[in-house]
N, C-alpha and C positions, 0 to 999 in steps of 0.2 A: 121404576123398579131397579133397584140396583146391590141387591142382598138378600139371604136365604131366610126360607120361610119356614123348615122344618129345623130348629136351634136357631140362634141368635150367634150375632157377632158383636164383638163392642166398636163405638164411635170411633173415627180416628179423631185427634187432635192435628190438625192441620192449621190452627192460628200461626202460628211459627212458620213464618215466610223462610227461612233456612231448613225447616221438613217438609223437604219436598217430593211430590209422587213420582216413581220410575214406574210405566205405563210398558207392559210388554209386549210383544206384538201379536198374543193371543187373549190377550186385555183388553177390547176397544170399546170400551163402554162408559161413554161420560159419566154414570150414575156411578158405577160399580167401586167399591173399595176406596181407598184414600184420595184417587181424584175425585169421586162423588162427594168430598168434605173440603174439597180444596176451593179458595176462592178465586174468579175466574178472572183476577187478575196477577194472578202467580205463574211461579217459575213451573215448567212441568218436561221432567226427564224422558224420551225416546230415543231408543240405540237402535242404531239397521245394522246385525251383523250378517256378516257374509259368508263367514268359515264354515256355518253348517250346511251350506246350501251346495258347499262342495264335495260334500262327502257322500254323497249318494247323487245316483243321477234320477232328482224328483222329476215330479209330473211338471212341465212347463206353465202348468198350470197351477198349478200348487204352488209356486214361488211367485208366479203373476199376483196371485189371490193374496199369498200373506204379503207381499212389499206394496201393494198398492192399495189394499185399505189401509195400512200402513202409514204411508204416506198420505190418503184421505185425511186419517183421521187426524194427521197432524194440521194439516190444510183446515176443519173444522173448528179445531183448538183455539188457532190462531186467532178465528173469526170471531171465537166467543171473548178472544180477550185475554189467552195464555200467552205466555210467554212459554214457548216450547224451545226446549234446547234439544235439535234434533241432530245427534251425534251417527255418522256413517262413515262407519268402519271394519276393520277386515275381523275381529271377535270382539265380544264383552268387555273384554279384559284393558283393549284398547279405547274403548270407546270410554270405560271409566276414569280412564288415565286420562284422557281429556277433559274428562267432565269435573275431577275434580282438581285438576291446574288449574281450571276457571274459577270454579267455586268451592275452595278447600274444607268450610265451615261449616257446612249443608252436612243432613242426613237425609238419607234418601228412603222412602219409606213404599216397599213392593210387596204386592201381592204375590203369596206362594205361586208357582205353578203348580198344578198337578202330575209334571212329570215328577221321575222320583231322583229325591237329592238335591231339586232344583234351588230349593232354599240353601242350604247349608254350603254349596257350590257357588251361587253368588255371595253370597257371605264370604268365602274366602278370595274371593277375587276383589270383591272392594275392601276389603280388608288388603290383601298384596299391593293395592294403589294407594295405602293410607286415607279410604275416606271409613266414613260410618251408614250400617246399615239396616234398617229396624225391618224383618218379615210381618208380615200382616198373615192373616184368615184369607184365603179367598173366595171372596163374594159372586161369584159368577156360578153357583151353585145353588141348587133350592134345598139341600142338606150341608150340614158342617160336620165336619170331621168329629168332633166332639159328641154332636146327636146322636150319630150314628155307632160311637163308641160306647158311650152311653146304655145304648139301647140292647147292641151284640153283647153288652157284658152282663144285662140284668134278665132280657127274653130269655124264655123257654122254649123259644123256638129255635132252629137250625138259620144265625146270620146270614149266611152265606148260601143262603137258596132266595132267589130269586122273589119267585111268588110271596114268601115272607116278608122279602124287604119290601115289596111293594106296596102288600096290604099296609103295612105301615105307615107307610110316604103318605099313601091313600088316608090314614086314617089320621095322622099328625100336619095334614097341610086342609083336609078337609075337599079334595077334588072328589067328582063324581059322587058324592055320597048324598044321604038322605037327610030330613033335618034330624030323626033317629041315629044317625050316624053306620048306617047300612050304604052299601052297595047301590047305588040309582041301577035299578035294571033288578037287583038280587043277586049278580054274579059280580065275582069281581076279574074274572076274566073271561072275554073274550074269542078268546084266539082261537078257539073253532069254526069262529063264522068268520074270519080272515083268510082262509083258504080255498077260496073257489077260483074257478079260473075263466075266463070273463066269454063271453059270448063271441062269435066271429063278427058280428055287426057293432061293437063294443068297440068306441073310440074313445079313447084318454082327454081331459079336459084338459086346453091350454094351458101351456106354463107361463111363468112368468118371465119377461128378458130385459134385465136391466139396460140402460139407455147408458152405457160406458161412453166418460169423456176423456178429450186427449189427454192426462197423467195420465189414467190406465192403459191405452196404447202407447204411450211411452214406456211405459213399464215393460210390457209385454214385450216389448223390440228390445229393452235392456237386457231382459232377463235372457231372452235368447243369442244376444250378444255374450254375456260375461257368464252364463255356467252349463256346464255339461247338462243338458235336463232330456227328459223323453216326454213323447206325444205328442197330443197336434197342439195348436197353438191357439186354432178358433173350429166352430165357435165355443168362444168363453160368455158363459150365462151367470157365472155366478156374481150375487152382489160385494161389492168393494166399500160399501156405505154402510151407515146405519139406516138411513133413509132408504136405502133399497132394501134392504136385510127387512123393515118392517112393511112395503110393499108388498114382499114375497110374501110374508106369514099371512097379510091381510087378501093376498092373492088366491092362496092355499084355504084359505078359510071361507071364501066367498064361492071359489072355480073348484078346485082340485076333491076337497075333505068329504064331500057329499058321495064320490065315485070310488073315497079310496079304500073303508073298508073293505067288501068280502072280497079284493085283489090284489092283497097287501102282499103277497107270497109268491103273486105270480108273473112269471115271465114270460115276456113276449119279445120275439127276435128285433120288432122292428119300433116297439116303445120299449124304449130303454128306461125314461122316465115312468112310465103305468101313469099312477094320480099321486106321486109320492109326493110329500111335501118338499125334498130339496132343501132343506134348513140346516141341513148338519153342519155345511161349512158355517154359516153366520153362527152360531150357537160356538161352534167351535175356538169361533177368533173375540166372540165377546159381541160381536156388533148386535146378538139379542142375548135378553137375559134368558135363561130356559123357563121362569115362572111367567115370561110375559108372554111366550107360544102359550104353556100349557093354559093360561087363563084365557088367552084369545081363541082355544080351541075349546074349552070348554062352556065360551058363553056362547061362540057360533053352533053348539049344539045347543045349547038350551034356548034359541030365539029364533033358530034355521030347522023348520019340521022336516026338510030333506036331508039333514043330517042324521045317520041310523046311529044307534048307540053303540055299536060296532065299530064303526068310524072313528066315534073321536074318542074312545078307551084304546084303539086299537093306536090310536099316534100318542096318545097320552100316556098309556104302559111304555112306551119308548123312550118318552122324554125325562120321565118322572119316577117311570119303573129302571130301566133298563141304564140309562147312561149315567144316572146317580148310581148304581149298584158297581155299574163298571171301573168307576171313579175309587170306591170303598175297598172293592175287592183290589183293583193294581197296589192302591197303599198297602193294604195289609200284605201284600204277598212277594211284593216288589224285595231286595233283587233277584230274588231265584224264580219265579215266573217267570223272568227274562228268558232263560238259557232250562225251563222244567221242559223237561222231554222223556216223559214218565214210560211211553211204548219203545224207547230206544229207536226213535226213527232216524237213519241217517242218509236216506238217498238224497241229492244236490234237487234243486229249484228243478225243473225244465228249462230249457232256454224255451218256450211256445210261452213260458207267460211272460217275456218281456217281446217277442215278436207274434206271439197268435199263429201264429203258423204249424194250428193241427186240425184233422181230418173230423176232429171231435167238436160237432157244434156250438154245444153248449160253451164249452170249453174257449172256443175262437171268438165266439161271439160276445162271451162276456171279458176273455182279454182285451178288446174290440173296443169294447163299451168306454173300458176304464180309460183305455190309449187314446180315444175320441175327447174324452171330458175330464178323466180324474175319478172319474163315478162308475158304479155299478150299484144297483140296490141289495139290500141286507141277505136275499134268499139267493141270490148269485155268489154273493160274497162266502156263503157257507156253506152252500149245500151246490153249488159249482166250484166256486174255486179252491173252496177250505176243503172240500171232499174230495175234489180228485186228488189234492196235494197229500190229506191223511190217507187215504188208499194207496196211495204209492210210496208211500213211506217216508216223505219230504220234511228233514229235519225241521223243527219250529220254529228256530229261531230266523232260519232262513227266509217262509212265508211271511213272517211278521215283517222281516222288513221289507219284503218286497211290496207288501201294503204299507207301509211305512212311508216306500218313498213314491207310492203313485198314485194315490189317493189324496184328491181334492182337502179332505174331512178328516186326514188323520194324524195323529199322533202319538206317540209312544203310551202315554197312558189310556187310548184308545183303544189302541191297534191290540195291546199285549195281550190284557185280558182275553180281548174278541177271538184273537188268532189264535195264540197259544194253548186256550182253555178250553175255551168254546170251538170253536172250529177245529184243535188239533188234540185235543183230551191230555195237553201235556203235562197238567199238573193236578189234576184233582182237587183241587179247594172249591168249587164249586159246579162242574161237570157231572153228572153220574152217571154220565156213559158218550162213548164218541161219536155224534152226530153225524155220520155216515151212512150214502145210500146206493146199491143199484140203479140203475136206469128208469128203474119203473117210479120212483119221485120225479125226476130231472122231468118225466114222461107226462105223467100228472099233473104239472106243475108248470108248463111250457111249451110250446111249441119247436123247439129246436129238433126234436127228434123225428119230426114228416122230414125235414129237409137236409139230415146227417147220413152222411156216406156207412155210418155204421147200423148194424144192426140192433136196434132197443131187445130184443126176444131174444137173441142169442149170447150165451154164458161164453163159448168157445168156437174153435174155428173161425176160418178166414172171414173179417168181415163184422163180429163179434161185438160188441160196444166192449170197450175198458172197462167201464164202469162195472161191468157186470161181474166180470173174471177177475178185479181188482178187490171188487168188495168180499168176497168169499176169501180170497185168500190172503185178505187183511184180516177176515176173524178168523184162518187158520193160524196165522202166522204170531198174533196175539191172543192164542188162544188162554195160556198161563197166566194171561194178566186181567181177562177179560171174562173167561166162562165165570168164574164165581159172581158176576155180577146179574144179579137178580131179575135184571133188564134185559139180559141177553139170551135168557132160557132157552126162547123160541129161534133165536136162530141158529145158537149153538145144536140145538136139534135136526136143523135142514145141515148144520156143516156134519154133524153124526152120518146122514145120508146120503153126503155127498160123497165123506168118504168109504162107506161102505158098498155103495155100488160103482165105485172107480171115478164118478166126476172129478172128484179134486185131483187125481192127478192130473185129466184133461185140463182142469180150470190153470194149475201149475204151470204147467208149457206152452199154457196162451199168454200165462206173464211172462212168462222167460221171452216169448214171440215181442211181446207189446215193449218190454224194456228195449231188445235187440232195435225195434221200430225208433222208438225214441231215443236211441245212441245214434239212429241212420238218418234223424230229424224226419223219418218217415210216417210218425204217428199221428 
């Protein structure tokens, strides 16, 4: 599988030993785009730059992950009989300048990224070196740009809502459906029976741990040698292969997908993993196609009776629903979703999410998480960490890159959407309200709050959880941006109350308290 299912791409022509593939390092996929048409005894382009790995200090894991499947996959090329001209050096721009001293005649023939500009930016850099550069479609998607164009321009429905574009994906790829072309089950979502929260005698089904050989602890001792990075170093579980990337999925399909719907939401202090699949990173760097998960999770529901239908709509809305959607919406909205910060929020990061060092559980434990492996799963990510950051007011753009550089799984066309949008309501193209909560989710939802020094039940006073006196007067404090929103009826009614019988001012000088805490790194 190596190209999307909903719209078509055209063939490349790759006969032309002088049009040769430039393979990115979030590219790794023998089938996918022009190397999937290249013959495997040709020239095939790979640059390791370096410059960007210095501009932020990533997850040590994060740059272990992208330089060493990396370098796997050129290690596999080899074997199949390419000729890899694997260029390392300190940017792009250098690495082209070598590439074509060597070979001036060649056009180089790359897959867009999905970050944004990323075409037209390498375009001008191998153009400043005088070679030639032809952009392709990229293939590592189960929609095309163009389908999806398409379709936002002709529907009658709202693009840009989720549930919309999914039933679509659903109804133009043909997953989970009937041979009528209905819903398998009659719903087409879900996510109501994703929310439970798992029994105490309730253990998570082994993961999977790829068998790392010495290139990737070499790597690993490099990358910590030559750049500023944070976190730990081991254990590193993620796979560096495509051979292990499809381990995992076929791991997750057989162990894990059975356990993981109605826990998909839920946290627990001391399974960091629950039954999640762990695929984001392979997905991310190419080593799986996302049509080969979705089809490997949709036929281990339909041939595995301990598969609930909860389960695999619940990873397949993710794959199919959600990361395609995420992909559509940063193009359309890109560059001003960068920097949209639609509540005017401007208070600095915390220093506790780069050291974990607060009183607030949930908080420590999912900084914890990430500082351990690169990872936190999707309901920590927004409704822990995207939420306390939006309740305190923490500029967007700032969380974004702090996920940006410490996450395993992320990247700019990732991250922006999720962060900015969805977790911080900074721009409205497709949020309809700021995903924001009290204590009493984090409570529902987890177990961190038996073992926090704060109190869950308490708004104010010594002792108090944040959460509680943060979220009240986040919707005082946007209250002109946010009562007229139709969704917020019910709580603008309790802030009615709170300020008529004096709470909000109590709720007021518990933030004043909580900020003064977290100036004294005492929170």
């Amino acid at each position: 599988m190596g190209g999307p299912v909903v719209g078509t791409i055209p063939d490349h022509d790759m006969t032309d030993e002088q049009r040769v593939p430039w393979v990115l390092g979030t590219q790794l996929h023998p089938g996918a785009g022009p190397l999937g048409d290249t013959p495997a005894d040709s020239r095939v382009l790979m640059i390791e730059a370096h410059a960007f790995a210095r501009r932020k200090p990533y997850h040590h894991q994060k740059l272990t992950l992208v330089f060493a499947a990396m370098r796997q996959f050129r290690e596999e090329l080899r074997e199949q009989g390419y000729d890899v001209e694997y260029i390392v050096a300190e940017t792009f721009r250098d690495g082209l300048a070598t590439y074509f001293g060597r070979y001036p005649e060649d056009t180089l023939v790359m897959m867009r990224s999905p970050s944004y500009r990323s075409g037209p930016r390498m375009a001008e850099l191998v153009a400043d070196v005088g070679g030639d550069l032809d952009v392709v479609e990229n293939g590592l998607f189960v929609s095309t740009r163009r389908s999806f164009d398409e379709w936002a321009n002709t529907t009658d429905r709202q693009p840009f809502t989720h549930e919309n574009f999914y039933r679509w994906m659903r109804r133009e790829s043909g997953v989970l459906l009937t041979a009528e072309g209905d819903p398998v089950g009659g719903e087409w979502n879900l996510d109501d029976e994703n929310q439970e929260f798992p029994p105490a005698d309730w253990e998570p089904p082994d993961r999977y741990r790829p068998d790392h050989d010495e290139l990737t602890a070499e790597v690993s001792d490099w990358v910590a040698t030559e750049f500023d990075t944070w976190g730990q170093h081991e254990p590193f579980e993620w796979p560096v292969t495509r051979s292990q990337a499809r381990s995992m999925l076929d791991h997750f399909c057989e162990q894990r997908l059975p356990e993981f719907g109605p826990y998909q939401d839920a946290m627990r202090s001391e399974e960091w993993a629950m039954a999640h699949a762990l695929l984001s990173p392979s997905l991310n760097l190419g080593l799986l196609h996302p049509w080969e998960a979705i089809t490997a999770i949709e036929g281990a529901f339909e041939s595995n009776d301990t598969i609930s239908l909860n389960s695999a709509e619940g990873v397949i809305r993710q794959l199919l629903g959600w990361r395609e959607f995420m992909r559509h919406v940063y193009r359309h909205s890109m560059p001003e979703l960068a920097t949209a910060n639609q509540l005017g929020a401007a208070q600095d990061l915390p220093g506790f999410y780069w050291s974990g060092d607060t009183e607030m559980a949930c908080v420590s434990g999912s900084v914890d998480d990430v500082h351990a492996r690169g990872y936190a799963h999707h309901i920590q990510r927004l409704m822990v960490l995207a939420n306390f950051a939006t309740l305190w007011g923490v500029e967007p753009e700032q969380l974004n890159e702090w996920f940006h550089a410490t996450y395993v799984d992320a990247y700019h066309w990732v991250t922006t959407p999720n962060v900015v949008e969805m977790g911080q309501y900074g721009h409205g193209v497709f949020a309809t309200k700021p995903y924001v909560s009290s204590a009493n989710y984090i409570d529902r939802m987890s177990d961190y709050c038996g073992d926090c020094n704060y109190y869950k039940t308490k708004d104010t006073g010594e002792g108090a959880c944040p959460f509680n006196a943060l979220y009240w007067d986040f919707l005082a404090r946007n209250e002109d941006q946010l009562r007229s929103n139709h969704r917020m009826g019910l709580m603008y009614s309790h802030v009615d109350t709170k300020r008529e019988n004096g709470d909000l001012q109590e709720i007021r000088e518990r933030v004043a308290d909580l900020r003064k805490l977290a100036a004294d790194g005492e929170l």
